[in-house]
N, C-alpha and C positions, 0 to 999 in steps of 0.2 A: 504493500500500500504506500501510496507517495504521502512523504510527509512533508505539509508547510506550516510555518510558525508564521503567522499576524502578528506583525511586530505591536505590541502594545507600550506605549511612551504617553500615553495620556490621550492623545490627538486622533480620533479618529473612531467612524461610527464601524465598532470591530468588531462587535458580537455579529452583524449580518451580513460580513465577510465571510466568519466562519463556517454561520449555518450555509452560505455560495456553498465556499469548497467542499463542506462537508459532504451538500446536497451531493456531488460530483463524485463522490466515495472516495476523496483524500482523509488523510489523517489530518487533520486543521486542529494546532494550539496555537494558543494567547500566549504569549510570555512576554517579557522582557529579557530573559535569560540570554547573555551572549552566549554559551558554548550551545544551547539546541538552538538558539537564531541560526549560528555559524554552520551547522551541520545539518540544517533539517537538508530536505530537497530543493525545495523554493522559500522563497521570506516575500512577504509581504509587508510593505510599509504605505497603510494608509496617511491621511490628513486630512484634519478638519480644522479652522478657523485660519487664523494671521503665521504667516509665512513665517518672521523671527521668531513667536512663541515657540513655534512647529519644530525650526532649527533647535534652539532653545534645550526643549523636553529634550527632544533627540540624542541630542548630545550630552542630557546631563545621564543621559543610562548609556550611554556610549552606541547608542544605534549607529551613528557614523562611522564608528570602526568596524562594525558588525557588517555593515554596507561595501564598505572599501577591500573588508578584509574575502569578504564572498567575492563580489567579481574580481580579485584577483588571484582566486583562486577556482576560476568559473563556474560559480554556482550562479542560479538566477536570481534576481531580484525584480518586484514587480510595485511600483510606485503608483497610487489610487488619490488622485486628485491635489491636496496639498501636498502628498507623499508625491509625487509628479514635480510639482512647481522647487521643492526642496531641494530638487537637483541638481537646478541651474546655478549660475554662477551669484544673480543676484536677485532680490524681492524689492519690490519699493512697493509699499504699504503701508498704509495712516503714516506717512511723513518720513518713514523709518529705510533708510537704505541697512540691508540685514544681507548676511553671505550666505549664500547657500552652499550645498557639499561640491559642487563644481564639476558635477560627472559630465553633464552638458551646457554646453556656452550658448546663454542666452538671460535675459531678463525678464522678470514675472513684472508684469504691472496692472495698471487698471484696465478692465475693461473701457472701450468706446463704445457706447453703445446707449440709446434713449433709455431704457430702462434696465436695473443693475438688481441684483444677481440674475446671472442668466440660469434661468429657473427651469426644468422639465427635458423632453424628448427632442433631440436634434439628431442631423444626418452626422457624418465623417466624410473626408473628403482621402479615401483610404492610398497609401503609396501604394505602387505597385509590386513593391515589395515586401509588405508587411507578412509575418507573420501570425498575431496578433487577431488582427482582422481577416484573414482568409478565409472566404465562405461566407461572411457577413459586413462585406465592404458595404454595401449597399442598405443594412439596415439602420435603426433608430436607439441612439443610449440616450441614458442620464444623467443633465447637470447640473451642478448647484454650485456657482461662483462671480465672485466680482474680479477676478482678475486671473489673468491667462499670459505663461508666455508668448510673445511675438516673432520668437524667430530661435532657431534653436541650429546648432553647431559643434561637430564634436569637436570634445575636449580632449588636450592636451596633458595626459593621466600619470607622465610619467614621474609623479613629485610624492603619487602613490603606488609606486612600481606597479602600474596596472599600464598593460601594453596592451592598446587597441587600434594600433596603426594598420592603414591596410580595413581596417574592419569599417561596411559602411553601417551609416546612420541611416533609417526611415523613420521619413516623419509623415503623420496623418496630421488633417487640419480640420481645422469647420471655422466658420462664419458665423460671429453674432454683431447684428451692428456695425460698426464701421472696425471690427477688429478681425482679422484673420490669424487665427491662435494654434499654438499648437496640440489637439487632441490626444494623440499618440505619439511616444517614439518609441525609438528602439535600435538598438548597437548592441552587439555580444550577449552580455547577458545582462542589461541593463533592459529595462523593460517599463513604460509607464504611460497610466492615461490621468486625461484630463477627467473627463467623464466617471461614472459611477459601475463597472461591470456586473456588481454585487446587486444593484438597482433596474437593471438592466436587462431583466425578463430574459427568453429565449436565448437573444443576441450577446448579451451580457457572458450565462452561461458557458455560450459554444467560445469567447473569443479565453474565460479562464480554463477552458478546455485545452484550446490551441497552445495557451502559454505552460500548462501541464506536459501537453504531449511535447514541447521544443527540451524538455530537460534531458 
């Protein structure tokens, strides 16, 4: 049975991650624990609210190393909405320039868009390379947020002897308002959405299926 640990650091709505994977007959625990983070199958790091807090938690249970230390040692990791944006280089948020863990180069900011949080069911605009989304480029997830990367770029890893040269990036996007954000990425075994997969009916499902069957 594949096992994943839901990273729990305070941040993120986790119990219904769990019962996702469990639906999917994984072994799904909650912990904080670094040695079963570091060893399960896959790790999950959700996020919910403000981007520094997010970092903040994170780091004060050492998820960051628990992160850095998996993909360089290729295990997957799979990033769920703030757990998505924590990746990037930077956050600006209520006034706060905050660092994020730096896996992908890019900046999280506000939404553009007439009305804020972008609330409910939206498409993807899937790479053609995704793995992630394979089989369900074309359907409907869920989102709940004020602010979304704009542009995203790999990063330059080797300050955490994680070598990903050679290795590409796909990024998925969507459209809210005048912003085109980044949905999905995806490099080695870095793995993250914008969107909600656990919220995300059918389509949700198949795409934590997909991110199972790549381990």
């Amino acid at each position: 049975m594949t096992k994943i640990v839901v990273f729990d650091y305070g941040f993120g709505n986790v119990r219904s991650m769990v019962r996702a994977l469990a639906n999917l007959g994984a072994d799904a625990t909650l912990t904080s624990d670094y040695r079963q983070a570091l060893e399960a199958d896959g790790l999950v790091v959700p996020g919910v609210g403000a981007f520094a807090a997010c970092v903040r938690g994170l780091r004060q249970v050492s998820g960051d190393r628990v992160i850095y230390d998996r993909i360089r040692a290729d295990r997957p990791v799979l990033g769920v909405c703030v757990g998505l944006q924590i990746m990037f280089d930077l956050g600006l948020e209520h006034g706060e320039n905050a660092q994020g863990l730096g896996l992908i180069g890019g900046t999280v900011a506000p939404l553009d868009a007439p009305v804020v949080p972008h609330m409910g069911w939206d498409t993807v605009q899937a790479d053609p390379g995704t793995t992630l989304l394979r089989g369900i480029e074309d359907e409907r997830f869920y989102y709940v947020h004020s602010y979304a990367a704009m542009n995203a770029e790999p990063a330059d890893l080797s300050r955490e002897q994680i070598d990903l040269d050679g290795v590409d990036q796909h990024v998925s996007w969507c459209e809210y308002g005048n912003s085109h954000f980044v949905a999905a990425y995806e490099r080695g075994r870095i793995a993250a959405t914008q969107f909600h997969p656990e919220k995300s009916g059918d389509a949700g499902a198949q795409l934590l299926r997909n991110w199972i069957a790549s381990f």
